[in-house]
N, C-alpha and C positions, 0 to 999 in steps of 0.2 A: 906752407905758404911763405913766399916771400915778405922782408920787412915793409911795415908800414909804410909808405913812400906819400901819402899827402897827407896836407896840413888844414887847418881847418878854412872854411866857405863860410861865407854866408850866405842860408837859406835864401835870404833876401835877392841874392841877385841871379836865382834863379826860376823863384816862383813871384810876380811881381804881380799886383794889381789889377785886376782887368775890369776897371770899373767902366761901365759906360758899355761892355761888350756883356756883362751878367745877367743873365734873365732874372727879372724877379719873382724866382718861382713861388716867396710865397703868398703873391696874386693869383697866380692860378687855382682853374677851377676843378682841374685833376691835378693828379702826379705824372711827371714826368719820368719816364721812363728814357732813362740815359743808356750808353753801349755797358755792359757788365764787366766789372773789375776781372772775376775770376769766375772759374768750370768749377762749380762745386760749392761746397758749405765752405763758411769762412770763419773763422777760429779767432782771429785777434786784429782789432784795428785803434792805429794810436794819431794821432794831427800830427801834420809835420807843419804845416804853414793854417793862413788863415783861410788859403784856399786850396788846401790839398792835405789829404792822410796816405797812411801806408796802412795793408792789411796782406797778411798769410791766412792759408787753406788746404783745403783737402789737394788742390791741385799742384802745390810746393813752389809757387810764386808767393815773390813777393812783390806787390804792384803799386807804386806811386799812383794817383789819383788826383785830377783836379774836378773836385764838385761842384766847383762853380761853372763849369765847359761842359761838364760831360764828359770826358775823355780820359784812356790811360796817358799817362806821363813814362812811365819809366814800369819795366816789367823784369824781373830778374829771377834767372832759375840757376839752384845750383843745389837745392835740398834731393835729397834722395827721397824723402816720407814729409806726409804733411808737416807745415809749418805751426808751431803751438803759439809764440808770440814774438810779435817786432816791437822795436825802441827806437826811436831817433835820439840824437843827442844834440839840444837843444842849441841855437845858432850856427849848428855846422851841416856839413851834406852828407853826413855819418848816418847810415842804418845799419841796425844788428837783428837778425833772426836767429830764433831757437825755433828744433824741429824734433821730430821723434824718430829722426835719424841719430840722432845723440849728442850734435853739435851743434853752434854756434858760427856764424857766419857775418862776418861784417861786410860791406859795401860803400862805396864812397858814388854818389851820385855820378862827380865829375869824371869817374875813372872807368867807365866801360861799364859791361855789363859782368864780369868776373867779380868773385870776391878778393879785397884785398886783404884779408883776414880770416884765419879758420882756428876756432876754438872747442879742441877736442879731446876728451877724457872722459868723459860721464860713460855707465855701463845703461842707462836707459836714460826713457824721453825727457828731453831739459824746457820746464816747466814756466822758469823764470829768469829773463836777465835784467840788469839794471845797470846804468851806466854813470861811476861819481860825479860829486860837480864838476872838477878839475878835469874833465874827460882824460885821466891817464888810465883807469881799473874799472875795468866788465866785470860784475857780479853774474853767478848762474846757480840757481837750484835745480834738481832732476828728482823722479824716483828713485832714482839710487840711493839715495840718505844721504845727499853730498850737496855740501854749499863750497863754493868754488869761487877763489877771486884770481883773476889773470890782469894779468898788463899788457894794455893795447897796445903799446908799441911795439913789444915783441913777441904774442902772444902765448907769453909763457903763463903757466899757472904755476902763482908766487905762494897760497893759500887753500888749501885744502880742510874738512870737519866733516865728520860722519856722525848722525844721532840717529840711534835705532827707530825706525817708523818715521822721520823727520823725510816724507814723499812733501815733497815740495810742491806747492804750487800755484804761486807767485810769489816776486819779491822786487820793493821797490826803495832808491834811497832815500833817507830822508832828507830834506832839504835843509842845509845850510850846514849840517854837521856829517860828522863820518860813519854815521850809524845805518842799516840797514834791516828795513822790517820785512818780516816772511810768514806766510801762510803753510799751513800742512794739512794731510789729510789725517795727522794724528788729532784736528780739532783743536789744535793751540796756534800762538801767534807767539814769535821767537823775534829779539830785536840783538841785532848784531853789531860789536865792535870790529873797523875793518880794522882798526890797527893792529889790534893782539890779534884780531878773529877769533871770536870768543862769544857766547852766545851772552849779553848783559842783562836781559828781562826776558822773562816767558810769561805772560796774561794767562788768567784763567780758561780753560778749557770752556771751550764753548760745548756746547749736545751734538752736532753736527760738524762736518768735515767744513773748513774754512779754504770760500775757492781764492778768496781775489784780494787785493787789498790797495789802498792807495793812502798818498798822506795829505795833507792840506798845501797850499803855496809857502805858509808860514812855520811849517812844519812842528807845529801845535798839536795838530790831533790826526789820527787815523783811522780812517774805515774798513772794514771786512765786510765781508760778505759769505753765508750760510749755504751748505746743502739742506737738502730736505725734501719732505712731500708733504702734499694734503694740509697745506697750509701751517705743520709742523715745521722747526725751523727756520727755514726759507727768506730770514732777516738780516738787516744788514745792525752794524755795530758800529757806533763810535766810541775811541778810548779819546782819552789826554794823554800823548806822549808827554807832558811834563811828571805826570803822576802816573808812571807806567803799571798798565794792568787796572786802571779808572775808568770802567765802563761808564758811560755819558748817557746817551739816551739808543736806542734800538726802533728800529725801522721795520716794522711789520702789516704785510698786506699782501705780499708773495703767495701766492699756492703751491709752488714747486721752485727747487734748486734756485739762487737770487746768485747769477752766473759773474756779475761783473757789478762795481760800485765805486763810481767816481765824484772825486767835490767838482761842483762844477765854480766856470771863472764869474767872481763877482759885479755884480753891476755896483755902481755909485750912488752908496746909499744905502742898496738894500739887502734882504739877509740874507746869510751863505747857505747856497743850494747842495744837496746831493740828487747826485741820479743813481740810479739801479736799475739794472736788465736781470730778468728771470727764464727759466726752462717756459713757464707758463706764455709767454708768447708777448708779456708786458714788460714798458717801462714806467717805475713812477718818477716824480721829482719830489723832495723833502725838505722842509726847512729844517737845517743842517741841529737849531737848536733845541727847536720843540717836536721833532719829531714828525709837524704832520705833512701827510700827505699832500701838497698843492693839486697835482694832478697825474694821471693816468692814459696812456696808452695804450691799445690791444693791436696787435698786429696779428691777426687772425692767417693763420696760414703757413707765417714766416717761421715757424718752427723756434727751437729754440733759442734765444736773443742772449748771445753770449760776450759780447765785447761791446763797449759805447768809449767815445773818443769826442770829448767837447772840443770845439775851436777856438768858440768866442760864448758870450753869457748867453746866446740867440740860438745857437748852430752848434747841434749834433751829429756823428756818424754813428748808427747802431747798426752792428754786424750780427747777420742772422743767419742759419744753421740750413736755409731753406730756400730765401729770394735772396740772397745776396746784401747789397749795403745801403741802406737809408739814411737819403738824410735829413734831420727831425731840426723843425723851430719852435722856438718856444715863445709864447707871447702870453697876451691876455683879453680875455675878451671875442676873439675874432671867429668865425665858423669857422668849420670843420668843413676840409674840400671832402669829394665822396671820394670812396675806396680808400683811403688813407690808416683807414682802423677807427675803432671806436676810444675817444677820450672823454674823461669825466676828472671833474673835482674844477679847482676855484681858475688852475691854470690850463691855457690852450696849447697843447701838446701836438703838431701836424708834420707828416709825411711830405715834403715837397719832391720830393726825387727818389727813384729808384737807381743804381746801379750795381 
């Protein structure tokens, strides 16, 4: 691929506001059913603005999304094999896809529909990318036992490390400093120096393969999230990155695999949420301190509920394996429109929109 040739956008002046033209879906007394993002199960969805995310799938697009319209925004193919996960890099028009074609693929909103960027080495499917604060270095892990750091500008790869069984899959950085946390299917959670590249803290081994992982705003603490069944399992984890390998409290109420596990963004005032999506068809929300459940959603049907993508403290995207992409609000108090799914516990969890 040719060198980088643009510079950074702001998201802003491409996805603007549409107050006043927004249905307030969640007045209504069904779900809307908006046009469908993609043909097929859908594998990973991240926010890119307050009214729009990105999501990859079985179908090898990757397709911007505005859920406040209805409608796609921007659709780009150039994977050969489904897509595993997208990134955006936060106040530019930068997307990056990993696929189980073996590479990494970058895109610039402004710039056509081609990639401006290809990121290729890994000998299987790349699991996880992450892109530093200073948007100059794309992190990626694959199966292959390989953690990988390249430089976007010229899409060389500067860093290479291979740990036996070290199947990747995910990895996110941490905010504010140069470290980077990773999940494996060896059951461990690995925190990486980019400088040396150098693996710095490995946490205790959990009983179950660790699919997903995220860190806080303040880059405090870190979640994971558990494979499993029959209720074995199935839990999500917070540590203390200040006291690396300081298990905090554990999230339990999954019946199967807990696929994805995000902090969600703070309201003013009140305590910091986690959400979690399972194989089981559910999401719950958690208070981040004492563990408990606030409330539950069942998406009966949607198959397995593998990616969630908050916007805002209100507004969810949950990516599911079987109808496509939902999007979920959160409030208190309010009914439950029908077809939505079944929720329980203190908070109201609802389906306003299909696509």
């Amino acid at each position: 691929m040719g060198k980088l040739q643009s510079k950074f956008r702001k998201r802003s002046d491409i996805y603007r506001s549409s107050q006043g033209q927004k249905e307030d879906c969640a007045l209504d007394s069904q779900v809307v059913q908006y046009e469908p993002a993609h043909q097929g199960s859908i594998n990973t969805v991240v926010s890119l603005s307050p009214e729009a995310c990105v999501s990859g799938g079985s179908d090898q697009a990757v397709v911007v999304y505005d859920w406040t319209q209805g409608r796609v925004c921007q659709s780009f193919q150039g994977h050969t094999r489904e897509i595993t996960k997208v990134v955006c890099y936060p106040g530019t028009t930068w997307l990056f896809s990993a696929s189980r074609d073996k590479t990494v693929l970058m895109w610039d909103l402004n710039q056509g529909y081609e990639p401006i960027q290809e990121f290729s080495g890994h000998e299987l499917v790349v699991n996880g990318i992450a892109v530093s604060p200073d948007g100059r270095k794309l992190c990626s892990g694959s199966r292959d036992n390989w953690m990988c750091l390249w430089d976007i500008e010229s899409a060389k790869c500067e860093q290479r490390h291979n740990i036996s069984r070290n199947l990747v899959t995910h990895v996110c950085w941490i905010a504010g400093s140069s470290s980077i946390a990773q999940t494996s299917e060896d059951k461990t959670i690995r925190i990486w120096d980019s400088r040396a590249w150098q693996v710095t803290n490995t946490f205790p081994a959990k009983q179950y393969i660790q699919t997903h992982c995220d860190v806080s705003p303040n880059g405090h603490y870190l979640v994971s999230s558990s494979n499993g069944f029959g209720g074995q399992g199935c839990e999500a984890t917070l540590w203390d990155l200040r006291q690396p390998g300081c298990k905090v409290v554990e999230y339990r109420g999954h019946l199967q695999t807990t696929a994805c596990c995000v902090f969600l963004p703070s309201t003013t005032g009140g305590s910091p949420l986690v959400a979690t999506s399972s194989h089981d068809g559910s999401v719950k929300i958690w208070d981040q301190n004492t563990a408990a459940c606030l409330g539950t959603l069942s998406l009966d049907g949607a198959g397995p509920l593998v990616s969630l993508a908050p916007s805002d403290p209100v507004n969810v995207i949950c990516a599911t394996f079987n109808s496509g992409l939902h999007h979920l609000q959160l409030g208190q108090g309010s009914p439950q429109p029908q077809g939505s799914g079944a929720a329980s516990g203190g908070m109201d969890i609802r389906v306003v929109a299909r696509f």
